[in-house]
C-alpha positions as CSV (number, residue, x, y, z in Angstrom):
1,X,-15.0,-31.9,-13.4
2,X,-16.5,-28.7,-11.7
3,X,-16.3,-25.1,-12.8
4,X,-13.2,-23.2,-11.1
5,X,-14.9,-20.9,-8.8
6,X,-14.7,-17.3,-9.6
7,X,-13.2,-15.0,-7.0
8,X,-13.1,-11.0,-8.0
9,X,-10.0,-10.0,-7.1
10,X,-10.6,-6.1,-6.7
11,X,-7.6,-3.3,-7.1
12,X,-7.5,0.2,-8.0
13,X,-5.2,2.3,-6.4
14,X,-1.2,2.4,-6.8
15,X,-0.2,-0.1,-3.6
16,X,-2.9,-2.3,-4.2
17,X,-1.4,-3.5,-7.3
18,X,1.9,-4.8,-5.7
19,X,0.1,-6.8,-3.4
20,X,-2.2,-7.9,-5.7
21,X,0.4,-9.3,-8.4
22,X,2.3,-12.0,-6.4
23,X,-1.4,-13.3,-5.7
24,X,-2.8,-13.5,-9.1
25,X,0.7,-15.1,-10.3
26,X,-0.1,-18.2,-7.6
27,X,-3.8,-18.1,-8.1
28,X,-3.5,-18.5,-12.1
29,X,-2.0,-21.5,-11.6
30,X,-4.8,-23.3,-9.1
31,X,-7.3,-24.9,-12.0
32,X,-10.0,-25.1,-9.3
33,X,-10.0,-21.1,-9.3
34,X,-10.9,-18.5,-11.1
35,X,-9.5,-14.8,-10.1
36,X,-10.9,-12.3,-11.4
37,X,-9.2,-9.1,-11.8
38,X,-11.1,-5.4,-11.6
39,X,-9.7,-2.8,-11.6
40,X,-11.9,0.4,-9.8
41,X,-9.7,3.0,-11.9
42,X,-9.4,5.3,-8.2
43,X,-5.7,5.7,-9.8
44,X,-6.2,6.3,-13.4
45,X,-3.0,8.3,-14.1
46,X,-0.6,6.1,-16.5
47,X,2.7,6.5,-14.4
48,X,-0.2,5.6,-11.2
49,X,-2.0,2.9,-12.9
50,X,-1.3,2.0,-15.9
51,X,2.8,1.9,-15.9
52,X,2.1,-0.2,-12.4
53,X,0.0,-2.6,-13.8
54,X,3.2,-3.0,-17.0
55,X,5.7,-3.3,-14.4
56,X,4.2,-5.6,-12.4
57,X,3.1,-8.3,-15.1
58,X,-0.5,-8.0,-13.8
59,X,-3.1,-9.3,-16.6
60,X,-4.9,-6.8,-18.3
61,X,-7.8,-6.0,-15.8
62,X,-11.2,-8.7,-16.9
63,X,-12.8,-5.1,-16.0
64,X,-12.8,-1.7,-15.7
65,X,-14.9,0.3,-13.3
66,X,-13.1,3.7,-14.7
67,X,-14.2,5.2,-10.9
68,X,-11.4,8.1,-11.4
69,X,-11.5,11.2,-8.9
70,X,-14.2,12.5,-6.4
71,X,-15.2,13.2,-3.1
72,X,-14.8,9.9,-0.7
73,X,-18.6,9.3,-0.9
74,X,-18.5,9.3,-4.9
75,X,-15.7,6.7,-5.4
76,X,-17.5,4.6,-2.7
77,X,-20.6,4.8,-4.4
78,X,-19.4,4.6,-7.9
79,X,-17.7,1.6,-7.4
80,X,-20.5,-0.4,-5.4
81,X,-22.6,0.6,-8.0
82,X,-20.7,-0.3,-11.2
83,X,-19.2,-3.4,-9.3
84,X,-22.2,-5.3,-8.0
85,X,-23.7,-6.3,-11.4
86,X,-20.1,-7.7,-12.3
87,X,-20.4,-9.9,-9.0
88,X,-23.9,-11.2,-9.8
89,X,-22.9,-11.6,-13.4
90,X,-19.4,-13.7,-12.9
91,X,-21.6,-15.3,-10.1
92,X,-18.7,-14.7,-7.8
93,X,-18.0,-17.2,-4.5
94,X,-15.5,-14.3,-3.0
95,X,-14.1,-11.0,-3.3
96,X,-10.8,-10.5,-2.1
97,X,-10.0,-6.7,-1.2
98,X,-6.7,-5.4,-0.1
99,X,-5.4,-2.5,1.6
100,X,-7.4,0.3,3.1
101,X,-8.3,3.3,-0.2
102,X,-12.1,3.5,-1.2
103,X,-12.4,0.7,-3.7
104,X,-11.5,-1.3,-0.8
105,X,-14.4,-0.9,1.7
106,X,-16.8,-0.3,-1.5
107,X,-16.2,-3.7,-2.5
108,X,-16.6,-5.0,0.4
109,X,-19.9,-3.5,1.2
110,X,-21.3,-4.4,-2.4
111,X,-20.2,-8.2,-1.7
112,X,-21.9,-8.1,1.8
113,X,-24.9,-6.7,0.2
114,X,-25.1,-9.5,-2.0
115,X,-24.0,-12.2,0.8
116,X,-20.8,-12.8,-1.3
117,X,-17.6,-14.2,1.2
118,X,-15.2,-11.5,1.8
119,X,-11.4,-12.0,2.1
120,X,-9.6,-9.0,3.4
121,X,-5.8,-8.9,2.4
122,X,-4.2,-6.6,4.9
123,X,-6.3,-6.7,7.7
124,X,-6.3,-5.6,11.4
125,X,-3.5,-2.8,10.9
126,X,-4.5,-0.3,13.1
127,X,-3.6,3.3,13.0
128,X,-6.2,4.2,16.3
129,X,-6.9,7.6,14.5
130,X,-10.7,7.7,13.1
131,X,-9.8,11.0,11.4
132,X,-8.1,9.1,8.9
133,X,-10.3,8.3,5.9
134,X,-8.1,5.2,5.7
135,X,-8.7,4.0,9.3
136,X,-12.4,3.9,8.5
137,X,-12.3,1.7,5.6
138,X,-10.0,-0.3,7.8
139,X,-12.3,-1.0,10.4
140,X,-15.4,-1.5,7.9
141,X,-13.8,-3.4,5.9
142,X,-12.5,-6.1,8.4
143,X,-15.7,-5.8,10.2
144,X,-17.9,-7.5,7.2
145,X,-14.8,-9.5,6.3
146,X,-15.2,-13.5,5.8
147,X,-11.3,-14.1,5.9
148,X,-8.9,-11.9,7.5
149,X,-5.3,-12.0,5.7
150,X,-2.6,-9.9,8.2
151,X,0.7,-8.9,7.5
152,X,2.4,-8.4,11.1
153,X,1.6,-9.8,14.6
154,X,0.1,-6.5,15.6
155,X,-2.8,-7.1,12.9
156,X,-3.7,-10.4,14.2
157,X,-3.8,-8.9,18.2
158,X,-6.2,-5.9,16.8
159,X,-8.6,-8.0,15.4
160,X,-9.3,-10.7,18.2
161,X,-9.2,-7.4,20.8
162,X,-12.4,-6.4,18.5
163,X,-14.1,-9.5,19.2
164,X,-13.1,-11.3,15.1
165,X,-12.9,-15.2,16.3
166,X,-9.9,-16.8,16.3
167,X,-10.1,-19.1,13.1
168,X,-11.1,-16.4,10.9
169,X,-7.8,-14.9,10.7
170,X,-4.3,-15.9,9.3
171,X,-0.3,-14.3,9.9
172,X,0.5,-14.7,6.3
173,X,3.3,-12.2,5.6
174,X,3.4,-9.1,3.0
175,X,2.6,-9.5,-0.4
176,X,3.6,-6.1,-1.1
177,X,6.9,-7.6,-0.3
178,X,6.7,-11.1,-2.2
179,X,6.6,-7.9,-5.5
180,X,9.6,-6.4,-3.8
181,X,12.0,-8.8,-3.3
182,X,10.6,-10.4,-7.3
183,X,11.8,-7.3,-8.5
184,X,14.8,-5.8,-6.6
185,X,16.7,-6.6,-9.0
186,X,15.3,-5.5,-12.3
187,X,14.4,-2.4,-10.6
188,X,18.0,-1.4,-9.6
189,X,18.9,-1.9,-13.7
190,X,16.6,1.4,-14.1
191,X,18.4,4.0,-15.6
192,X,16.7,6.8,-13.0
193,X,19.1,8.4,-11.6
194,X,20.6,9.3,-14.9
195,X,17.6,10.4,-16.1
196,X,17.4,12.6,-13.1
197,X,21.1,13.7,-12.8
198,X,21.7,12.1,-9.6
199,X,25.1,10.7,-9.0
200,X,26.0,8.7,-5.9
201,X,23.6,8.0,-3.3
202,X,23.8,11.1,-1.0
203,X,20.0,11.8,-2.4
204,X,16.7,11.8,-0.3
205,X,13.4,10.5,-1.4
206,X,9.8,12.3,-0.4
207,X,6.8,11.2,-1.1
208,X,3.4,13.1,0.6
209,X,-0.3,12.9,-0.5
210,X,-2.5,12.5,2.7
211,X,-5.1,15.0,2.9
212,X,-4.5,15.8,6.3
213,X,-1.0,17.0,5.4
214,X,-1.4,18.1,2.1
215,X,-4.7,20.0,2.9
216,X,-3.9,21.5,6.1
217,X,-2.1,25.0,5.5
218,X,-0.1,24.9,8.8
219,X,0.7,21.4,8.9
220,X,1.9,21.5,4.9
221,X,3.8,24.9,5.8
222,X,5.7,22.7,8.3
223,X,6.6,19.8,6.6
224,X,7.9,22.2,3.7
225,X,9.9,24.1,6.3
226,X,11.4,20.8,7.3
227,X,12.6,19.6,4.1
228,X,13.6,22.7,3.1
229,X,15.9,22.5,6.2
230,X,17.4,18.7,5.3
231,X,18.1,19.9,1.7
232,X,20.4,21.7,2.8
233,X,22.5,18.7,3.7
234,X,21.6,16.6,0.8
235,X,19.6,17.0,-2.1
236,X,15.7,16.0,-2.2
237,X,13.8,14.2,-5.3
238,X,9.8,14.0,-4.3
239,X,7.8,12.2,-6.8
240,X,4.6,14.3,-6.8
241,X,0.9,13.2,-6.2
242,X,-1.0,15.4,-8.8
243,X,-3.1,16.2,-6.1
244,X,-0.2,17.8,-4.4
245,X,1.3,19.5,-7.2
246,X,-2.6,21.0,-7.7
247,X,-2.0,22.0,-4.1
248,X,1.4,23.4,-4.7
249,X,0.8,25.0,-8.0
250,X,-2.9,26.6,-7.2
251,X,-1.2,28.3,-3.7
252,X,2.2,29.3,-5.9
253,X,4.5,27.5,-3.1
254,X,7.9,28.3,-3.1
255,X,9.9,25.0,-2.9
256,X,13.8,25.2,-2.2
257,X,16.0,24.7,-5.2
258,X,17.4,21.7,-3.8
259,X,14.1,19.4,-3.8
260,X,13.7,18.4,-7.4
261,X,10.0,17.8,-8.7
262,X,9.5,14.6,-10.5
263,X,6.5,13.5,-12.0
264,X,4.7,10.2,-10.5
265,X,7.5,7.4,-11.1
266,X,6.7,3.7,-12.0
267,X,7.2,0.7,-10.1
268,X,10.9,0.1,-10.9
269,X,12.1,3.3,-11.4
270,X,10.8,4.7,-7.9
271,X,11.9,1.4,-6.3
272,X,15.6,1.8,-7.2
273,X,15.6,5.6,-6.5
274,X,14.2,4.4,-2.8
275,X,16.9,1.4,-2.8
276,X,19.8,3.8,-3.5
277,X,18.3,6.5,-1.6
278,X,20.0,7.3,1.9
279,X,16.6,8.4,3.3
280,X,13.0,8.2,2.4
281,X,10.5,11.0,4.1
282,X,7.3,9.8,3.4
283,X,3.2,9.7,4.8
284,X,2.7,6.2,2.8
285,X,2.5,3.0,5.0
286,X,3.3,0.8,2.0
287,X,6.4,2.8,1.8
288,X,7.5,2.5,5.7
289,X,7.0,-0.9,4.7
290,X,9.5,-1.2,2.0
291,X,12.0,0.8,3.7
292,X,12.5,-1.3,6.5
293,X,12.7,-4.5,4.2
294,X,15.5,-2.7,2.3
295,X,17.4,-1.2,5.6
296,X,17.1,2.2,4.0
297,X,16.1,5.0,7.0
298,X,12.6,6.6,6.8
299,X,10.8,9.3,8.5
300,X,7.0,9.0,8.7
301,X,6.0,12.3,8.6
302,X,2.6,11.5,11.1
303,X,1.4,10.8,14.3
304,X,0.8,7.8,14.4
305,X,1.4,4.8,12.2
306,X,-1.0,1.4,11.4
307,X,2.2,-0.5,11.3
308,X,4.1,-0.3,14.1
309,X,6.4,-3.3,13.0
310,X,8.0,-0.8,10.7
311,X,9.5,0.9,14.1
312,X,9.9,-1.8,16.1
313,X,11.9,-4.1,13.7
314,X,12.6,-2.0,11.1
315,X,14.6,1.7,9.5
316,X,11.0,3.7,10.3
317,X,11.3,6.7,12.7
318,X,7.8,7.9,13.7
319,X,8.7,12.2,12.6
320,X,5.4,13.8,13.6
321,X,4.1,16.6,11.1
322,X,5.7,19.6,12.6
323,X,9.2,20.9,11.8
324,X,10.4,20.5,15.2
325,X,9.8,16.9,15.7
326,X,10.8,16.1,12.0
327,X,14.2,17.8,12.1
328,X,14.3,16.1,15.8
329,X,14.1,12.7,13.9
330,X,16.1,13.4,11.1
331,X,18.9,14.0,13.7
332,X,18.3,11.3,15.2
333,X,18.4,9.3,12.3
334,X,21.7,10.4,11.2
335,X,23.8,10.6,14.3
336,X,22.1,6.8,15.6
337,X,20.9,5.4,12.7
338,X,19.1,1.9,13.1
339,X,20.4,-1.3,11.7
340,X,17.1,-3.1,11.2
341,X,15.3,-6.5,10.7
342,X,13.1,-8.1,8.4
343,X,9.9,-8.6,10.3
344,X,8.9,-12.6,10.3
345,X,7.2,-13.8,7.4
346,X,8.1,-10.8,5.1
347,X,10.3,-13.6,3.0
348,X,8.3,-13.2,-0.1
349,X,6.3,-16.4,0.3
350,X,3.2,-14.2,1.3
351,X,1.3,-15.4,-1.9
352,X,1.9,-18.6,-1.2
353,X,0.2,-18.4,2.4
354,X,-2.6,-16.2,1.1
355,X,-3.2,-18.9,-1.2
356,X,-3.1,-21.6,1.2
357,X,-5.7,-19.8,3.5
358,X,-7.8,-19.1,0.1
359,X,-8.3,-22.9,-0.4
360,X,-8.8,-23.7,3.1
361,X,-11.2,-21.4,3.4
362,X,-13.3,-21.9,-0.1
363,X,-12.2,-25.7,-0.8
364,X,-11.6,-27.0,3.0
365,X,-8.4,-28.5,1.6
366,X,-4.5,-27.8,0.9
367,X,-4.2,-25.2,3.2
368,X,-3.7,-25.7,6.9
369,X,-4.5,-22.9,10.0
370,X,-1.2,-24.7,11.6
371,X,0.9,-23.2,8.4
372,X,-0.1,-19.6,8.7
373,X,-0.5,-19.2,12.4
């Protein structure tokens, strides 16, 4: 019998680890593979990383590339550099990358240096805004990518517009979903709101860390305008990026005393306080994701949006970054709020797909195209 083949399966940011852990539960269980789990440590934060990583079930990490914080250029470098002797070592047939942070494109680009097959997980989303670190590493990544793993129809049409052929890419669904609906239920047995002295759900939810919000004086002074306005109809709780509260702290911002700080939440705890929440105001695509899976409104405080599925089935108003157009939305989101569909394939069989497509691709066997198309 031959040697499982050893596929790196590289994470290190928050939302990478929810997509990641529905995979690694169905790949443990294929003897003719061997996933290998690294961890890049771009979130290194416990209640970032390491209470994810608890939550989720996820193995401890085979290996940690301890990356932590720097410019874009020095987590990109540090992890091609600390990654590629672990590919040559484990002898590696794959890496599969997901999402669109640093450790995502790094990887890639080490594996491509080394003529390693590349599966992207998450591909094609599209946000058409290259000022966007994330768009970047989007577009690299699939670029260089072997397999192409998308999550919504729209995924699928931006890749073949850029020329990616046909069989190279599969509709599998939402893994960051498959973790969702595996854990809805233990989540909403979190003892949060206690903890946080909320009582019913008349409660909003923030969450912002982009740099082009956070980092951009008038744009932040806008967005803080506008939520100061909402708590005035019902109370916000913002678990804060640390880079944010640097932000907040080093300028002395003045919040209103109706949006309670929290520190960064885990996995369960922040998903029942967005279950129970009756809004979410958020620049995270994971979380315009979740929203719209659990019917709970959400206002995407940006421009633009790489998952447009979130609007057009889904809870997700787009908000803009300016007080005007958020306050605009938030109207609108009380006074017609929208009822909401799941998007098709976001039934928490993503793994299974992703898995399918995996051995079709590496094995040429029990996995079809016609299943995930």
């Amino acid at each position: 019998m031959s040697s499982p083949l050893p596929i790196v399966v590289l994470a290190g940011a928050r939302p990478n680890f929810m997509k990641v852990a529905p995979l690694m539960e169905v790949l443990s269980t294929d003897h003719e593979l061997d996933p290998i789990l690294v961890h890049t440590g771009q979130h290194y934060d416990h209640n970032m990383s390491g209470q994810f990583l608890k939550d989720l079930g996820l193995p401890e990490a085979r290996y940690n590339l301890r990356v932590g914080c720097g410019t874009h250029a020095q987590q990109t470098g540090e992890v091609m550099k600390r990654l590629e002797p672990i590919l040559v070592e484990e002898g590696a047939a794959a890496i599969l990358v997901v999402g669109d942070v640093n450790s995502t494109m790094a990887g890639a680009l080490a594996a491509a240096k080394l003529g390693i097959q590349i599966v992207h997980v998450e591909a094609g989303l599209r946000s058409f805004d290259r000022t966007m670190p994330e768009e970047i590493n989007r577009i690299v990544t699939d670029s260089i990518s072997d397999l192409l793993l998308v999550t919504e129809e729209s995924g699928r049409v931006n890749l073949l517009r850029e020329g990616v052929a046909f069989e190279q890419i599969y509709l599998t669904g939402n893994l960051m979903i498959d973790s969702l609906r595996h854990n809805l239920q233990r989540a909403l047995e979190s003892d949060i709101r206690e903890r946080l002295g909320i009582s019913g759900d008349r409660f909003g939810l923030v969450t912002l860390h982009r740099a082009a919000n956070t980092d951009n004086n008038g744009q932040f002074a806008e967005i803080l305008e506008a939520l100061s306005v909402i708590s005035n109809d019902l109370p916000l709780y913002w678990p804060m990026h640390p880079r944010t509260r640097a932000r907040i702290d080093q300028d002395m911002i003045s919040l209103s005393c109706r949006i309670h700080i929290v520190e960064p939440l885990g996995y369960f705890d922040f998903l029942c306080l967005q279950a129970s929440s009756a809004i979410v105001l958020t620049d995270s695509g994971g979380i315009q994701e979740e929203t719209t899976v659990l019917g709970v409104p959400c206002l995407t405080l940006r421009d633009n949006t790489e998952r447009p599925v979130t609007i057009e089935y889904g809870t997700n108003w787009l908000a803009g970054t300016r007080k005007e157009t958020i306050l605009e939305a938030w109207t609108q989101s009380v006074s017609n709020p929208k009822r909401g569909r799941i998007p098709p394939m976001w039934d928490g069989k993503a793994a299974l797909r992703c898995h399918a497509a995996l051995r079709e691709f590496l094995l040429g066997g029990n996995g079809s195209q016609g299943q995930t198309q």
